[in-house]
C-alpha positions in Angstrom: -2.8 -29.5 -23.1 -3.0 -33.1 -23.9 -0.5 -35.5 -25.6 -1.9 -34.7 -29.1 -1.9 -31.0 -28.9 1.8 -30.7 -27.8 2.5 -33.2 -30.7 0.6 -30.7 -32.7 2.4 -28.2 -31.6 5.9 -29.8 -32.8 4.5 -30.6 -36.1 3.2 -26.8 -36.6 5.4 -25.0 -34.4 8.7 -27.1 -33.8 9.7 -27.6 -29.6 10.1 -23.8 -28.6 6.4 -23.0 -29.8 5.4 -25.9 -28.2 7.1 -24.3 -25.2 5.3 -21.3 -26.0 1.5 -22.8 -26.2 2.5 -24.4 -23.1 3.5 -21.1 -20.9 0.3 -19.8 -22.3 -2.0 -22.0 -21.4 -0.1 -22.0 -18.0 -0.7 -18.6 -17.6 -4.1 -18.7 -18.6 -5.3 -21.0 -15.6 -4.0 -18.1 -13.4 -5.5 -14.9 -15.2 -6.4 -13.7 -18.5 -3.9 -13.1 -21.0 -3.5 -13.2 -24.4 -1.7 -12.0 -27.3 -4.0 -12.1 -30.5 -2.3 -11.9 -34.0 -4.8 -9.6 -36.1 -5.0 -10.4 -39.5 -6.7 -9.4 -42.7 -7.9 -11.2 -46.1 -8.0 -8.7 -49.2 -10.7 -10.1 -52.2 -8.2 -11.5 -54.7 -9.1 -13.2 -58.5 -8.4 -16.2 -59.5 -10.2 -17.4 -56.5 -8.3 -20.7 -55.7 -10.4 -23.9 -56.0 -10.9 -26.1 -52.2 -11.0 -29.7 -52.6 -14.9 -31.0 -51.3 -16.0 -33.7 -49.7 -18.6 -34.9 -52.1 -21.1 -33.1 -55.0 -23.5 -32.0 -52.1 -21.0 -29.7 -50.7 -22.1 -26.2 -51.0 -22.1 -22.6 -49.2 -25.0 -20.4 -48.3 -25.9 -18.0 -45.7 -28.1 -19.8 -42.8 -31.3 -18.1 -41.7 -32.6 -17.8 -38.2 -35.1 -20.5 -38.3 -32.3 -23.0 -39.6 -29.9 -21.7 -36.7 -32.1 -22.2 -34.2 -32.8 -25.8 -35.6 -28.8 -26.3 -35.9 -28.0 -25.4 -32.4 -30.3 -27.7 -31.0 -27.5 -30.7 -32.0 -24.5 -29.8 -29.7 -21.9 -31.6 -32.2 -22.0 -27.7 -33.6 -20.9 -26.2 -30.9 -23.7 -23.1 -30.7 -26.1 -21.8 -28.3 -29.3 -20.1 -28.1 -27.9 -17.6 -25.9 -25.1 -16.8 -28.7 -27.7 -16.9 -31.2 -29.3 -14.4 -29.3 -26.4 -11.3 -29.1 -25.1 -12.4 -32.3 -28.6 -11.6 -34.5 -29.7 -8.7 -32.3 -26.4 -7.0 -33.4 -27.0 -8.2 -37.4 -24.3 -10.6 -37.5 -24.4 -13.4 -40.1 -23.7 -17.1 -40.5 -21.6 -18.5 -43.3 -22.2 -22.1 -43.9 -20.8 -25.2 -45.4 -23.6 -27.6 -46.0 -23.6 -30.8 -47.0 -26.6 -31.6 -48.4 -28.9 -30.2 -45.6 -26.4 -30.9 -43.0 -24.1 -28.3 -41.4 -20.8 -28.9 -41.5 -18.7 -26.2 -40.9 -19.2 -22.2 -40.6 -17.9 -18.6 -39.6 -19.6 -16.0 -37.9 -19.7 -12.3 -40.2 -19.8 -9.5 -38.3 -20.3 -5.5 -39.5 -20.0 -3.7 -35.6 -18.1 -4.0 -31.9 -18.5 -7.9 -31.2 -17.7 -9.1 -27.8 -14.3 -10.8 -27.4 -15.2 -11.8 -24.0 -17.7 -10.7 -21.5 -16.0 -7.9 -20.4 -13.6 -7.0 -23.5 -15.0 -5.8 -26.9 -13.3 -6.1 -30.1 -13.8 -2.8 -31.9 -12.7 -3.1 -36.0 -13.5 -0.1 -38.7 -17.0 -1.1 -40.7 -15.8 -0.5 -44.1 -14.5 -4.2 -43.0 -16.0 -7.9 -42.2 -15.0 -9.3 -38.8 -15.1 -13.1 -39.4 -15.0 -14.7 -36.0 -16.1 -18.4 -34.1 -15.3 -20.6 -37.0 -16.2 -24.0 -36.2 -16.0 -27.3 -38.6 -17.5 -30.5 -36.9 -15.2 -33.3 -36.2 -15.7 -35.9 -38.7 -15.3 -32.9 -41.2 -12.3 -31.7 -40.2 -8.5 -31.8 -41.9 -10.5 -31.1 -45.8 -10.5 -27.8 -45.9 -13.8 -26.3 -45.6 -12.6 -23.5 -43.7 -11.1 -22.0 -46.7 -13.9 -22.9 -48.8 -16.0 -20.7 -46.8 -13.5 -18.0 -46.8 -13.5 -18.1 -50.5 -17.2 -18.0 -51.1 -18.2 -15.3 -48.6 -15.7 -12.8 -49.8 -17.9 -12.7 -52.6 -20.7 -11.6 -50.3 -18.1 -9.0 -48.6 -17.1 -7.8 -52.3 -20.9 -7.4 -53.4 -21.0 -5.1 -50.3 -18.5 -2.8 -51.3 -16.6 -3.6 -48.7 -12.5 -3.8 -48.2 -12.6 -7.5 -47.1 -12.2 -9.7 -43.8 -10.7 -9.1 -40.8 -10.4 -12.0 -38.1 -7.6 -12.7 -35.1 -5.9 -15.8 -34.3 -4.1 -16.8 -30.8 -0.4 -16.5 -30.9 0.0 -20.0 -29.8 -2.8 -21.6 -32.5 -0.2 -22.6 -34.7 -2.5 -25.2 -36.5 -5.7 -21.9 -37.6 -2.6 -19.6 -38.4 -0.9 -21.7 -40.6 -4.7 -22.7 -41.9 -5.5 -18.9 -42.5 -2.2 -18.1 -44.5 -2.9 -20.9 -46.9 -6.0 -19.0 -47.2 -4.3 -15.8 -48.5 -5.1 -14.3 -45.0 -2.0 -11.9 -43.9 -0.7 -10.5 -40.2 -1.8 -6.7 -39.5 -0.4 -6.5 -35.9 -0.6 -7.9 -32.7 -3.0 -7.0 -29.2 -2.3 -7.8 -26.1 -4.4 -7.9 -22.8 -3.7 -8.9 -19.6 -6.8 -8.8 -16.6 -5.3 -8.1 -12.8 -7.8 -7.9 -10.1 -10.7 -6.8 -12.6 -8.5 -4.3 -14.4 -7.5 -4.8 -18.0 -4.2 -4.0 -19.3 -3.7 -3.3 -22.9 -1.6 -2.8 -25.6 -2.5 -2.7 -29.5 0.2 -2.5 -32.3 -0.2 0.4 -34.0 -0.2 -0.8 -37.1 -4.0 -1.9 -36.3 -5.0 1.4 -36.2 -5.5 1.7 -39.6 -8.4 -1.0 -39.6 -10.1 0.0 -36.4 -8.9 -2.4 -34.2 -9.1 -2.2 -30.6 -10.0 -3.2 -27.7 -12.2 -1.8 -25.5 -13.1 -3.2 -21.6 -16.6 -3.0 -20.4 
């Protein structure tokens, strides 16, 4: 944690969450834990209007081709290899372009999606996971995020789906207060904690009723 984050953190979270992201981070560099805060975002009319960056702003779903293309500029922060187990398992890219460069996006998933390389995130399929949202630097701080949210819960709707599902560290103040102005609300909380290779965990019950779990591999 540097100097910024822990101002961040007392902006977002006042001093005893800053206390909090601290201990966890702590903890981290000694094991795996983490407490994720499950969440869910129902479709909902009016949808609210996101300020834009300019009139070549718009949203689409990206193709493999222009993935491929994309994650050959590292300020986007994706990988060949991710590409790779995220399209074999039919997940999708919603994208933020501006004009024909990507500027920000989430990753839409409809099965299990790996939480990390020995924990999957199980979630019932009548639901979207949304999961590795990303906005590139000199983008950041106008909202995009919830753009996206906005316009591919149009896509989950024209699926006949219930809507998005998506998790948030307890100690990311800044994406949790970002997915509440979003209309995003908490489901429950999971908890895992990896000892000698084992894994530990705890799910509230109240995220039974949308699948979630976690499952070691």
């Amino acid at each position: 944690m540097n100097v910024e984050d822990f101002r961040r953190d007392i902006r977002n979270a006042g001093a005893l969450g800053a206390g909090i992201d601290l201990g966890y981070r702590l903890t981290n560099k000694l094991t795996t834990f983490m407490i994720l805060q499950t969440m869910k975002l129902l479709p909902r009319l009016p949808a609210p209007t996101w300020p834009v960056a300019s009139e070549g702003i718009h949203h689409r779903f990206l193709n493999e081709s222009e993935l491929r293309r994309y994650a050959r500029e590292p300020v986007n922060d994706m990988t060949d290899g991710f590409l790779d187990e995220a399209l074999a398992k039919g997940d999708r890219c919603s994208a933020i372009m501006d004009g024909n460069r990507l500027v920000s996006y989430v990753w839409c998933a409809r099965k299990p999606t790996l939480l990390t390389r020995d924990l999957l995130l199980e979630f019932d399929t009548d639901w979207v996971y949304r999961y590795k949202a990303f906005t590139i630097p000199a983008y950041r701080g106008r909202r995009l995020h919830g753009m996206n949210s906005t316009m591919a819960m149009r896509d989950t709707v024209g699926l006949g789906l219930k809507g998005c599902l998506c998790y948030v560290d307890v100690n990311n103040y800044s994406s949790r207060k970002s997915l509440y102005r979003q209309g995003y609300v908490d489901v429950g909380k999971m908890f895992a904690l990896r000892i000698t290779g084992v894994h530990l965990i705890r799910v509230d019950p109240r995220c039974r009723a949308y699948g979630l779990g976690l499952k070691p591999l």
